[in-house]
C-alpha positions as CSV (number, residue, x, y, z in Angstrom):
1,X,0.0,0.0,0.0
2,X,1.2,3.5,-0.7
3,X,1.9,5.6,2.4
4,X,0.1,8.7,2.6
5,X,0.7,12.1,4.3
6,X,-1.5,13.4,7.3
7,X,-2.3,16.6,8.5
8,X,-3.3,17.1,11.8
9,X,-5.6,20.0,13.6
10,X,-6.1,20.3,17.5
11,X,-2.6,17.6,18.4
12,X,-2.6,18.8,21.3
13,X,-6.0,18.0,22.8
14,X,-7.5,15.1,24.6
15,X,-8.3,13.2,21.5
16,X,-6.0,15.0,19.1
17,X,-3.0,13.4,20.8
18,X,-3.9,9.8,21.1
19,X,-4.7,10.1,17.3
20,X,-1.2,12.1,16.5
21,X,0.0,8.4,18.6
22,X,-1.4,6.4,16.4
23,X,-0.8,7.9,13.1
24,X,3.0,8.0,14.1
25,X,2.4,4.5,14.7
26,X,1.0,3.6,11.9
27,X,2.6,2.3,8.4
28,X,0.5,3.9,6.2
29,X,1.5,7.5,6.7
30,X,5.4,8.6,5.8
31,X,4.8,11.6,7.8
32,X,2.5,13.7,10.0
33,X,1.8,17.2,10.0
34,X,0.5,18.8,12.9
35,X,-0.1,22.5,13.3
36,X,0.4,24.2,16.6
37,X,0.0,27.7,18.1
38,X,3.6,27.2,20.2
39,X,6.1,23.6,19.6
40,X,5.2,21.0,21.7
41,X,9.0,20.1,22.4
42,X,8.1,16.6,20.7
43,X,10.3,14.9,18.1
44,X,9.6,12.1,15.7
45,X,11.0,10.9,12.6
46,X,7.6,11.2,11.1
47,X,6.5,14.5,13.0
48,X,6.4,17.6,11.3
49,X,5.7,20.6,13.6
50,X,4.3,23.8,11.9
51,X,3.9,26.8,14.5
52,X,1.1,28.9,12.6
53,X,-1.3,31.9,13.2
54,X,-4.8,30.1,12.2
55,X,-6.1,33.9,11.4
56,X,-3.6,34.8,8.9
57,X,-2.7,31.5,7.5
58,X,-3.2,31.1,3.7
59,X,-1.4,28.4,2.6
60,X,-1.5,24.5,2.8
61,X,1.6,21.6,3.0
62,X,1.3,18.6,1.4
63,X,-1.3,15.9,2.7
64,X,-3.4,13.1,1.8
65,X,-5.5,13.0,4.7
66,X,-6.4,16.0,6.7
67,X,-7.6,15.2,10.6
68,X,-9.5,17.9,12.7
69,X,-9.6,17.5,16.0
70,X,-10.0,21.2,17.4
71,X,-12.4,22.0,20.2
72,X,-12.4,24.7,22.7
73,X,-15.5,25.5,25.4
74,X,-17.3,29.0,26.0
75,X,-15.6,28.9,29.5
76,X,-11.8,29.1,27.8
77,X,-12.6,30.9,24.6
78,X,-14.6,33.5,27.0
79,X,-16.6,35.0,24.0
80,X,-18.6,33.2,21.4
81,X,-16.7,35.0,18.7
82,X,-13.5,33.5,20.0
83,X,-15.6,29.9,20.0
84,X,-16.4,29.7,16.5
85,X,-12.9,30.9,15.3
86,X,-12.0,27.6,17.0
87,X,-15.2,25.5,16.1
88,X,-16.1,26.9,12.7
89,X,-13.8,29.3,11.0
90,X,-10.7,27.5,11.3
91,X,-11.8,24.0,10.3
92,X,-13.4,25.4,7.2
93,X,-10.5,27.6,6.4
94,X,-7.9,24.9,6.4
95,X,-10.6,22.0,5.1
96,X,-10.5,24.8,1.8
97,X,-6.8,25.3,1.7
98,X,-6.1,21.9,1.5
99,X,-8.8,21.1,-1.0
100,X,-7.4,23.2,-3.4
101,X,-3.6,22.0,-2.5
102,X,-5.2,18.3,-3.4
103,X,-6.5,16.7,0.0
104,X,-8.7,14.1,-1.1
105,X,-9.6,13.3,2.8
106,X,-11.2,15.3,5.6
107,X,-11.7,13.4,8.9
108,X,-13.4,16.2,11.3
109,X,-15.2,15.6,15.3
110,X,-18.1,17.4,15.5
111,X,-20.8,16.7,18.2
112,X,-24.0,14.8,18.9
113,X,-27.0,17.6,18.7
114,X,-25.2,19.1,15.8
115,X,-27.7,21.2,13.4
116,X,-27.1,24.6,11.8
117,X,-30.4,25.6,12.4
118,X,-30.1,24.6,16.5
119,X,-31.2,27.1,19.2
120,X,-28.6,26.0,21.1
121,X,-24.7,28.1,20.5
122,X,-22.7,25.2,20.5
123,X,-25.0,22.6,18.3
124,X,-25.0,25.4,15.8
125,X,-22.0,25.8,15.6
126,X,-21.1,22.7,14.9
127,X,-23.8,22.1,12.9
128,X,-22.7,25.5,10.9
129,X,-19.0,23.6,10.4
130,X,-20.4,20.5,9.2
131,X,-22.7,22.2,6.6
132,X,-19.4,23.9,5.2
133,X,-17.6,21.4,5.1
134,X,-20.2,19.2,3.1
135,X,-20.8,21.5,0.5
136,X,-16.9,21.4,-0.2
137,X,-17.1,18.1,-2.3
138,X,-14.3,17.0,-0.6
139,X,-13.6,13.5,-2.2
140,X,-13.7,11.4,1.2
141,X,-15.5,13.7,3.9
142,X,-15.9,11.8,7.4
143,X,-17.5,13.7,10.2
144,X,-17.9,11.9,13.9
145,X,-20.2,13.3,16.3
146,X,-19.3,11.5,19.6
147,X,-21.4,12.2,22.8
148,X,-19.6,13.2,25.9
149,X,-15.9,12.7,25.3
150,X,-13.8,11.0,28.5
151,X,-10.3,10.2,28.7
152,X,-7.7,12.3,30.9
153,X,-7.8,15.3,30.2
154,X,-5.2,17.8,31.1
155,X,-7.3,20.8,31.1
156,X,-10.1,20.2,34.2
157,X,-13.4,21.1,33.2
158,X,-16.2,22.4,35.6
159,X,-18.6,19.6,36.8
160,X,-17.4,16.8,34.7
161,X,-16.3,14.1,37.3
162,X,-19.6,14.3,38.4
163,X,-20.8,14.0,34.6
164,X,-18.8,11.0,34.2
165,X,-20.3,9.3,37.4
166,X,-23.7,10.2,35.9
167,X,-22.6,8.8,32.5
168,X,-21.1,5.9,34.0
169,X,-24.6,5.0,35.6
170,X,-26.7,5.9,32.9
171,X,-24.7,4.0,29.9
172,X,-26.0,0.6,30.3
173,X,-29.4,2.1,29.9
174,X,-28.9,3.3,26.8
175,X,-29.8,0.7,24.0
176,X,-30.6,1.1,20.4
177,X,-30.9,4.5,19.0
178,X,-30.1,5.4,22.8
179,X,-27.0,3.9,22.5
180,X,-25.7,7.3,20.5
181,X,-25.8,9.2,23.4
182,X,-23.7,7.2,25.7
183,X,-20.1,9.0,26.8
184,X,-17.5,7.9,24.8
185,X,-13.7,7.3,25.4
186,X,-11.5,9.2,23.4
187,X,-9.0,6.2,22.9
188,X,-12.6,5.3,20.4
189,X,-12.7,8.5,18.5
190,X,-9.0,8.3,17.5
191,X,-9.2,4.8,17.0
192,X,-12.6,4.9,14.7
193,X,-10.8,8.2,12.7
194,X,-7.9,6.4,12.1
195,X,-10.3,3.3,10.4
196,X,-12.2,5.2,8.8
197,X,-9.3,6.8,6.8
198,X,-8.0,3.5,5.9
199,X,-11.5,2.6,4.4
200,X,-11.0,5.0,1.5
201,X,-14.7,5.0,0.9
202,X,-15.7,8.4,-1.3
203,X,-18.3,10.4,-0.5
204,X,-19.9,12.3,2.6
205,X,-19.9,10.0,6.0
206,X,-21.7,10.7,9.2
207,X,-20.2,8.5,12.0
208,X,-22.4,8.5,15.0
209,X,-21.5,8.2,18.6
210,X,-22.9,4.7,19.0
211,X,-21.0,3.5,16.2
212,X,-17.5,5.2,17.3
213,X,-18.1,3.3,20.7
214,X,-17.9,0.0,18.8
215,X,-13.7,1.2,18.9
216,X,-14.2,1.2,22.7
């Protein structure tokens, strides 16, 4: 199999950096991009660290595959302009660079709940990034919407040990179409982005939460 190029968005988050493991890991990329506000300080033969501006950036590297795992909250951002910069703009800004510079796959996280037309700031928004990115006609377009994400985060956020105990009691309940919105580790989503970039399959793709916990 030919190896393929990655670019990845958001390597330093929760799920962003157990997927940057794996694609180092794995055989079918030569290298892996990842683009950062300020270097990590991590070295690989395969890692290729690009310290950018997402505002002013306007050009793309090379890259088969393009992986967006970038996320903030309302509580860090502190304004829901700075939100969507992080949610909306940049995804679709990069997602158009690299379509242009020949990307034939986009692998993005989105949510559960997402929908443009949501009354709800963050399912919007989501919703709004999705939306762009499907009208792209990106050959290969995956989008994941997992349900509450855990893993170990290194950033605490406000009230969610007690959302994982909740989660943790209320999972087994959840069968069927239920089943979607179960938490869901983040060891899953990197593993089920990962797959899903090896299927090749063209097209638009909607993976749900239920689905991404079969990874799990």
């Amino acid at each position: 199999m030919q190896q393929r190029k990655a670019l990845l968005l958001g390597a330093t988050g929760l799920t962003g950096s157990l997927l940057l493991d794996r694609l180092l890991e794995s055989e079918l990329y030569s290298s892996v991009t990842i683009y950062v506000r300020k270097a990590t300080g991590r070295s690989h033969p395969k890692l290729i660290e690009e310290c950018i501006d997402f505002d002013t950036i306007q050009t793309a590297v090379e890259a088969d595959d393009v992986f967006c795992c970038l996320g903030t909250t309302i509580k860090t951002a502190k304004t829901r302009e700075a939100f969507s910069k992080v949610d909306l703009h940049y995804p679709v800004k990069i997602a158009r660079l690299q379509l242009d510079a020949g990307s034939k796959r986009f692998l993005a996280i989105s949510s559960m709940g997402a929908n443009p037309h949501s009354m709800v700031f963050y399912s919007r928004t989501k919703g709004l990034m999705e939306e762009a990115l499907q009208r792209m006609d990106y050959p290969s377009l995956y989008i994941f919407r997992p349900s509450f994400i855990v893993g170990n985060r290194t950033e605490k956020r406000a009230g969610e040990k007690m959302a994982i105990r909740i989660t943790d009691w209320i999972n087994p309940l959840l069968a069927g179409p239920l089943r979607n919105y179960a938490s869901v580790k983040a060891t899953a989503i990197a593993d089920a982005m990962l797959h899903y970039a090896t299927q090749g399959q063209s097209g638009n793709h909607c993976i749900l939460s239920g689905t991404i916990k079969n990874f799990e």
